[in-house]
C-alpha positions as CSV (number, residue, x, y, z in Angstrom):
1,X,99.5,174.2,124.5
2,X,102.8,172.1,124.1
3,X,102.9,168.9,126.2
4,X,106.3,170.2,127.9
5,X,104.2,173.6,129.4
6,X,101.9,171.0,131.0
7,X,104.7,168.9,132.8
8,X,106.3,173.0,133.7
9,X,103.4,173.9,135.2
10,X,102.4,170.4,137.3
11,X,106.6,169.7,138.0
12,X,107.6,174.0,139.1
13,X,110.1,173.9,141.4
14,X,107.9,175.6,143.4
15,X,104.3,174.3,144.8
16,X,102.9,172.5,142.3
17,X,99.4,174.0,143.9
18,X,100.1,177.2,143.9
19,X,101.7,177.2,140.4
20,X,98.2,176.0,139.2
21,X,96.4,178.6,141.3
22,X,98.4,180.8,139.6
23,X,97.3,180.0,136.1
24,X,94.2,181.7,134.9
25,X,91.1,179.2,136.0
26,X,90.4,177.3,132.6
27,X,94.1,177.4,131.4
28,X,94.9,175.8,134.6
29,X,91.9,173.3,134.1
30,X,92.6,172.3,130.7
31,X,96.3,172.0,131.8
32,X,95.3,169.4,134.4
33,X,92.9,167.5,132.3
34,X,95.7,167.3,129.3
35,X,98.3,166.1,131.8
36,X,95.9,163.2,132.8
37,X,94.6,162.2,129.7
38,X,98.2,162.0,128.2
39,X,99.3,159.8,131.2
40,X,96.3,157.7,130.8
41,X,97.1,157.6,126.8
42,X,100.6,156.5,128.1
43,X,99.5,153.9,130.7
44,X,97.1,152.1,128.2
45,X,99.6,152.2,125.6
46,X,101.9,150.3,127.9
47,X,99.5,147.8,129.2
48,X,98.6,147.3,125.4
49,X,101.8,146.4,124.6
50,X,102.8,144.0,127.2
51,X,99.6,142.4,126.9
52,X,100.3,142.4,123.2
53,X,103.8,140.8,123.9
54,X,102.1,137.8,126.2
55,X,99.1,137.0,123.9
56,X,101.6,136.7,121.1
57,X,104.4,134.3,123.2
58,X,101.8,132.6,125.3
59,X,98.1,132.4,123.9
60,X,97.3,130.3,121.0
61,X,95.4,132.1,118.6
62,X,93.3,129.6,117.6
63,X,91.6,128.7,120.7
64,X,92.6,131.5,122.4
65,X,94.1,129.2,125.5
66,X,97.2,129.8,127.3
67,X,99.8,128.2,125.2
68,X,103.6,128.2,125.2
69,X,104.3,127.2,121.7
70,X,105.4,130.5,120.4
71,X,107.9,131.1,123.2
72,X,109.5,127.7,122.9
73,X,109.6,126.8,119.8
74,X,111.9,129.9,118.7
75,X,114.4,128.6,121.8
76,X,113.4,129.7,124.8
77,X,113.3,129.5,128.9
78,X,111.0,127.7,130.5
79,X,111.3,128.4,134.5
80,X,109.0,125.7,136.3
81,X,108.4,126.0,140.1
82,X,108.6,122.7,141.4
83,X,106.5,121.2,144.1
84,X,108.7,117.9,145.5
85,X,106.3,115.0,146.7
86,X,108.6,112.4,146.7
87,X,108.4,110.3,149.9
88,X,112.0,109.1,149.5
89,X,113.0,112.6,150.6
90,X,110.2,114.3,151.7
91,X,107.9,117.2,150.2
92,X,109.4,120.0,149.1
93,X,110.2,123.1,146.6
94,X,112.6,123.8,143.9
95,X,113.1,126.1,141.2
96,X,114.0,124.8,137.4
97,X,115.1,126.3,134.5
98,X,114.8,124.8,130.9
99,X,115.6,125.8,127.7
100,X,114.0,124.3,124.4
101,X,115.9,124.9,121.3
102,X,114.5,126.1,118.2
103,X,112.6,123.8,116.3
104,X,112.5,123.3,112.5
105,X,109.2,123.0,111.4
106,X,110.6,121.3,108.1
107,X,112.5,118.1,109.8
108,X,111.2,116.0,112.9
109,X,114.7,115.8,114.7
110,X,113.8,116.8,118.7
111,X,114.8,120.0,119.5
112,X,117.7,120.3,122.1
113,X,116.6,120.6,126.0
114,X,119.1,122.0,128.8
115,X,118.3,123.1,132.1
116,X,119.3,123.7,135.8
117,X,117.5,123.2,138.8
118,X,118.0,123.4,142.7
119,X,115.7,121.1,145.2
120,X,115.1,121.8,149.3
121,X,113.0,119.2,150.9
122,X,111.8,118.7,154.3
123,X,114.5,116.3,155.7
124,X,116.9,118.6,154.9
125,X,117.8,117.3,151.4
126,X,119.1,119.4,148.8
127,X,120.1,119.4,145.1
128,X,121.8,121.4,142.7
129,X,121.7,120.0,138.7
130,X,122.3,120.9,135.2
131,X,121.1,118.8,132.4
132,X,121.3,118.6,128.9
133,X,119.8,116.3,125.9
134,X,120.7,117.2,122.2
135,X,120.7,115.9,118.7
136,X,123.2,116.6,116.5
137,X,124.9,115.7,113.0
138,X,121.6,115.9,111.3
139,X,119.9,114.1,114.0
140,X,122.6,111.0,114.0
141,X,124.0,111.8,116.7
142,X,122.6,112.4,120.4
143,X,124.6,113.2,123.6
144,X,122.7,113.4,126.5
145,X,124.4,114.2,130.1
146,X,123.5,115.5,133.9
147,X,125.8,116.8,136.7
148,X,124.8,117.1,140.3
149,X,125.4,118.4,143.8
150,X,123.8,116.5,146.4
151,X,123.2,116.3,150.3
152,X,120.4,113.7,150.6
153,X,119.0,112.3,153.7
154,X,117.6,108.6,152.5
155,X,116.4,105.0,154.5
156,X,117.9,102.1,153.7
157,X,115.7,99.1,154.5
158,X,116.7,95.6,155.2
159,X,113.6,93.6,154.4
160,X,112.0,95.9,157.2
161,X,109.2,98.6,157.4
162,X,112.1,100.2,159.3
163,X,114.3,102.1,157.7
164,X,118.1,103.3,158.7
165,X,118.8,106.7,157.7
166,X,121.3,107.8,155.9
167,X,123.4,110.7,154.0
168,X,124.6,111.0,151.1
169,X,127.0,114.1,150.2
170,X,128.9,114.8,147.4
171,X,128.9,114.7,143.4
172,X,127.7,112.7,140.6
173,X,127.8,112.9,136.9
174,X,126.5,111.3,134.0
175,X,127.3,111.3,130.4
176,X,125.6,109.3,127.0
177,X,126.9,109.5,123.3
178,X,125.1,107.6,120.8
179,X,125.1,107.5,116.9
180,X,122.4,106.1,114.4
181,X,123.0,103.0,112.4
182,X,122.5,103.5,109.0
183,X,119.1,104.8,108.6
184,X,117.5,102.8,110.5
185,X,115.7,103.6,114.1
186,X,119.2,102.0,116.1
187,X,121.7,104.0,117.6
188,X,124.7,102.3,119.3
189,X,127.8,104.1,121.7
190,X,128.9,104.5,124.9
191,X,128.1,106.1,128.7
192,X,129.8,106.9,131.5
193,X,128.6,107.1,135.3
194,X,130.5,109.0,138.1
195,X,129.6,109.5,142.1
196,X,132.3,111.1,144.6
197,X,130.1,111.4,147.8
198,X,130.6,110.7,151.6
199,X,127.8,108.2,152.9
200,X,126.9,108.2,156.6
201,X,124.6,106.3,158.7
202,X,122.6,108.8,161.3
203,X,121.7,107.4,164.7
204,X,123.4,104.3,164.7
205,X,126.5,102.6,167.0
206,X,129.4,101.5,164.0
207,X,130.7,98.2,163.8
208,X,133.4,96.3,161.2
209,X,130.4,94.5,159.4
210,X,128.4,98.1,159.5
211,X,130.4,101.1,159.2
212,X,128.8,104.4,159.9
213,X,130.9,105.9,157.5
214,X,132.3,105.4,153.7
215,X,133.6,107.9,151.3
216,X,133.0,106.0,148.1
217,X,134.1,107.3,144.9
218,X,132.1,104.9,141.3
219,X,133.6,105.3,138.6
220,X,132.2,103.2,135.3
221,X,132.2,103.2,131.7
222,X,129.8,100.8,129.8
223,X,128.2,100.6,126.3
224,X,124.6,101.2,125.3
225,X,122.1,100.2,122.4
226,X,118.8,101.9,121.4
227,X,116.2,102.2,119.8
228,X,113.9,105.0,119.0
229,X,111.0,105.7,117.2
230,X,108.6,108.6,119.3
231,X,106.8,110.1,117.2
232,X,106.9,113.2,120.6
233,X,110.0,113.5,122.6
234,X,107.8,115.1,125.3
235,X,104.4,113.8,124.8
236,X,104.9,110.6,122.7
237,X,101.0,109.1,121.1
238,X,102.7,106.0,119.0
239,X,106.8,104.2,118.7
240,X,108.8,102.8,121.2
241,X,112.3,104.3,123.2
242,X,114.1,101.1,124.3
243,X,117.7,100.5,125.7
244,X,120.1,97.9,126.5
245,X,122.9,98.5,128.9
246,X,125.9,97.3,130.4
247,X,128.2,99.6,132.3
248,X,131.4,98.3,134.5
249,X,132.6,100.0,137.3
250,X,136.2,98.9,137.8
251,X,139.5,100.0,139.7
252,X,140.9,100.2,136.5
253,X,138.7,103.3,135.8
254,X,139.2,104.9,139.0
255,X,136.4,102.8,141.0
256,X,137.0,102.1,144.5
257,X,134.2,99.3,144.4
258,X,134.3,96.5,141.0
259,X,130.7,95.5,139.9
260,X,128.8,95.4,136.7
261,X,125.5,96.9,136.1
262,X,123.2,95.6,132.9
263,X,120.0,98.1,132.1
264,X,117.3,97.3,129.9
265,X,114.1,99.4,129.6
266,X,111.5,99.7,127.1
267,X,108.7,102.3,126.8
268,X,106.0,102.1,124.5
269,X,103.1,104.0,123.4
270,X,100.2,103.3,120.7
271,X,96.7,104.8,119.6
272,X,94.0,102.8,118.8
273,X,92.2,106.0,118.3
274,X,92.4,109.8,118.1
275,X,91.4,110.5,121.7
276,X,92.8,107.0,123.2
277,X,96.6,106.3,123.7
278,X,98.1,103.5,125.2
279,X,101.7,102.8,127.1
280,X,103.5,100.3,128.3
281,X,106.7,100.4,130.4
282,X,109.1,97.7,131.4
283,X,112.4,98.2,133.6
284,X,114.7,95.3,134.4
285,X,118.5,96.4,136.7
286,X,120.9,93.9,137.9
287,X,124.0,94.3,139.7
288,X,127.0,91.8,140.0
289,X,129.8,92.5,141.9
290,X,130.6,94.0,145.0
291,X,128.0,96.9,144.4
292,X,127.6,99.5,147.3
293,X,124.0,99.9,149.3
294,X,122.8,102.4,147.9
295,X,123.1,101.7,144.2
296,X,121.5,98.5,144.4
297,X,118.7,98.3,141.9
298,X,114.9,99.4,143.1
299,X,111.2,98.6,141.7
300,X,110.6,102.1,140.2
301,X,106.9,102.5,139.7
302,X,104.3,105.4,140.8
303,X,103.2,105.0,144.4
304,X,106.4,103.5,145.5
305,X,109.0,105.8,147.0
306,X,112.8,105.9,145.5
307,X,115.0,102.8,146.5
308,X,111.9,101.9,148.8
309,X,112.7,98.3,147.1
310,X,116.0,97.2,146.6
311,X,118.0,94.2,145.9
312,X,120.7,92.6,144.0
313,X,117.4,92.7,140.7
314,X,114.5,94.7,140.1
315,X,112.1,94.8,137.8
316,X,109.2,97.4,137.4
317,X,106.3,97.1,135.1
318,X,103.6,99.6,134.3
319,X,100.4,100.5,132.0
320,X,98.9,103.3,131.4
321,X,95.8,104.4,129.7
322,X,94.8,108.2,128.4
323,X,92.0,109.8,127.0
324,X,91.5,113.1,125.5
325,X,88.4,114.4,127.3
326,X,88.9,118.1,125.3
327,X,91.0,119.3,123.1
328,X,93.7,120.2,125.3
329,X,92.7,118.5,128.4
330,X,93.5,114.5,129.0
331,X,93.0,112.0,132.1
332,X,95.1,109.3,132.5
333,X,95.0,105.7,134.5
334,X,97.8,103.9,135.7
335,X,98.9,100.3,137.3
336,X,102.0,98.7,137.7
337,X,103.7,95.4,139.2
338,X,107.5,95.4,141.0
339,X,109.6,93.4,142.6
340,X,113.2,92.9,144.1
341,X,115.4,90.2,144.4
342,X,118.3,89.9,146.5
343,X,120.0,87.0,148.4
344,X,118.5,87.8,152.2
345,X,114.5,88.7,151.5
346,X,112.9,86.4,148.9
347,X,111.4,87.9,145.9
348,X,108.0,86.8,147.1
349,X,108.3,89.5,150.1
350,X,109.0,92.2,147.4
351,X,106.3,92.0,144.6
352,X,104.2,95.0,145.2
353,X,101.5,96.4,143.3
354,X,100.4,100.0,142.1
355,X,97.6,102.1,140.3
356,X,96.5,105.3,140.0
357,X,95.2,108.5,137.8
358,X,95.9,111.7,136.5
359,X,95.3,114.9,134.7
360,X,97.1,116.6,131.8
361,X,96.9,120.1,130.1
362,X,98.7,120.7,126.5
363,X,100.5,123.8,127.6
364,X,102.2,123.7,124.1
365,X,100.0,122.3,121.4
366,X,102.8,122.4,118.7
367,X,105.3,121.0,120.5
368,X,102.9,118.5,122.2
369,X,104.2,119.3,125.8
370,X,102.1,118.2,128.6
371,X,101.9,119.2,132.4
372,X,100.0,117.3,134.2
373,X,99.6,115.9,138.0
374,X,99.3,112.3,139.0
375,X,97.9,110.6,142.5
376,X,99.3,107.1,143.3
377,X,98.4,104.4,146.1
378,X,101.0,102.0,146.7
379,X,102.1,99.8,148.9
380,X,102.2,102.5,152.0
381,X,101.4,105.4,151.0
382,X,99.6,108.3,148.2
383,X,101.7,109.9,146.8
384,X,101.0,113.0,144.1
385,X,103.8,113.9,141.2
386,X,103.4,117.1,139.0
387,X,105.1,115.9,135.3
388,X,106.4,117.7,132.8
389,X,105.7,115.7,129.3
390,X,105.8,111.9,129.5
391,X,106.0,110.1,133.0
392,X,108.7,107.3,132.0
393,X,111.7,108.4,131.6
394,X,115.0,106.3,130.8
395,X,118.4,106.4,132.5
């Protein structure tokens, strides 16, 4: 009997019961039991081939673990729900969006990562970014960037456990170029920092000395050296990423406020074994000049909220320690030292200390991306941050 008779008979225009009571008894049967069987045959055919299509993108094949190296590492998305734990603007959700280039399994330049995301926090913070980090020229050349949309609700604290809230709303943007020298692991060039935003004081009577309101717009350019030598842009075991900064902010640029910044960061990592890798991270920001508020430098360290610390210097120093426990699982422990200097709370008020521990899952072995959740105590508070690849980050 042809498959088509089957579907004429269950699908008649008239009752589909009564046009298999019509049917002789077993034709009718046999009708019924074909029709089923074909859409079972069809159903498992499906799910075979979607589960096919997920095993092949996302389960390694040789431990048979959930594994995104397949899907990334031909260029491909990578949305991340994102839980926000940062005390500096509450807990929160977001939704991000990446995109890994594809990787050349021949050469060990980084493969290009670009992304958007949008943020919604508790105290009625929200941000909308794109992103993008890329190597280019044979891997001479990398340009790295960010744009932003913000409306943050943020404390300001002047040597106080009291903090005065504030706004920020507006735009930022932020973009790098730098080019290898020579061969070696150097790479020299320029950046350039933007913020247009409104900044208002909530709660508070204005005065000459403390204005409730300032539309600010920073404008600065500033040059940039670096070194680089990760052997993991994501999840780095051995090398060190280092920069030194110095970006001016000037009228002449189309700054309303003329001050000069000076960076200088260095992360490091080693292994004095297979399962064991070390890091170390050091942070040092100054501003001189007449700097807004709320771009003074802050301690940035695990367990300490963003801009809990400012002052006219920080500095933020960290160590962390983690062990491969199985072959895709790793813990981690963390402990770090800050502290602030500015001209009206002495620098002994501001040293604060950190520590902490973690958990990490290789969710691309190939790539050697990590994901991974951290709890830190510091001075005030726990806090808990969900990472994607290394913790430190430069900026």
């Amino acid at each position: 009997m042809r498959f088509y008779s089957i579907l004429e008979v269950l699908v008649s225009k008239s009752n589909p019961l009564r046009s298999v009571r019509q049917a002789k008894p077993i034709s009718g049967l046999v009708a019924t039991a074909c029709a089923c069987l074909g859409l079972l045959f069809s159903a498992s055919a499906l799910q075979a081939e979607e589960e096919s299509w997920f095993r092949k993108n996302f389960v390694d094949p040789e431990d048979n673990n959930l594994d995104a190296s397949e899907w990334l590492s031909k260029g491909g998305f990578l949305p991340l729900p994102l839980a926000i734990t940062e005390p500096a603007i509450d807990n929160g959700l977001g939704i991000a969006l990446g995109f890994i280039g594809p990787t050349d399994p021949d050469n060990d330049i980084p493969p290009d990562f670009t992304g958007a995301a949008a943020l919604f926090t508790g105290n009625g913070s929200e941000v909308y970014a794109a992103f993008h980090e890329g190597t280019y020229a044979n891997g001479k050349l990398k340009l790295s960037g960010f744009a932003a949309l913000t409306d943050i609700n943020l404390d300001f604290y002047l040597g106080s456990s009291t903090g005065l809230r504030y706004n920020i709303n507006g735009g930022m943007a932020s973009a790098t170029a730098t080019y290898q020298l020579g061969s070696s692991n150097w790479y020299a060039g320029g950046t350039w920092r933007y913020t247009d935003a409104d900044v208002r004081f909530k709660g508070l009577s204005g005065s000459a000395s403390l204005p409730l309101a300032l539309n600010a717009t920073l404008s600065g350019v500033g040059l940039v050296l670096d070194y680089y030598s990760l052997d993991n842009t994501f999840t780095p075991t051995s090398g060190t990423s280092a920069r030194l900064g110095v970006i001016r902010f000037d009228d002449a640029v189309g700054s309303d406020f003329d001050y000069t910044k000076s960076i200088a960061s260095v992360f490091t990592y080693s292994s004095p074994t297979d399962r064991l890798t070390l890091g170390g991270k050091f942070v040092a920001e100054a501003v001189n000049g007449n700097a807004p508020f709320f771009v003074l430098p802050a301690i940035n360290l695990r367990g300490i909220p963003a801009i809990r610390y400012q002052g006219d210097a920080a500095y933020s120093a960290e160590f962390e320690a983690t062990y491969r426990i199985a072959d895709r699982w790793r813990v981690v422990g963390f402990t770090g030292i800050g502290w602030a200097d500015d001209q009206t709370a002495g620098a002994d008020r501001k040293i604060k200390a950190t520590y902490g521990t973690g958990v990490r899952y290789r969710i691309a072995r190939r790539l050697g991306i990590d994901l991974g959740l951290d709890i830190a105590r510091g001075p005030e508070e726990t806090v808990f941050y969900f990472q994607f690849g290394r913790a430190w980050r430069r900026f």
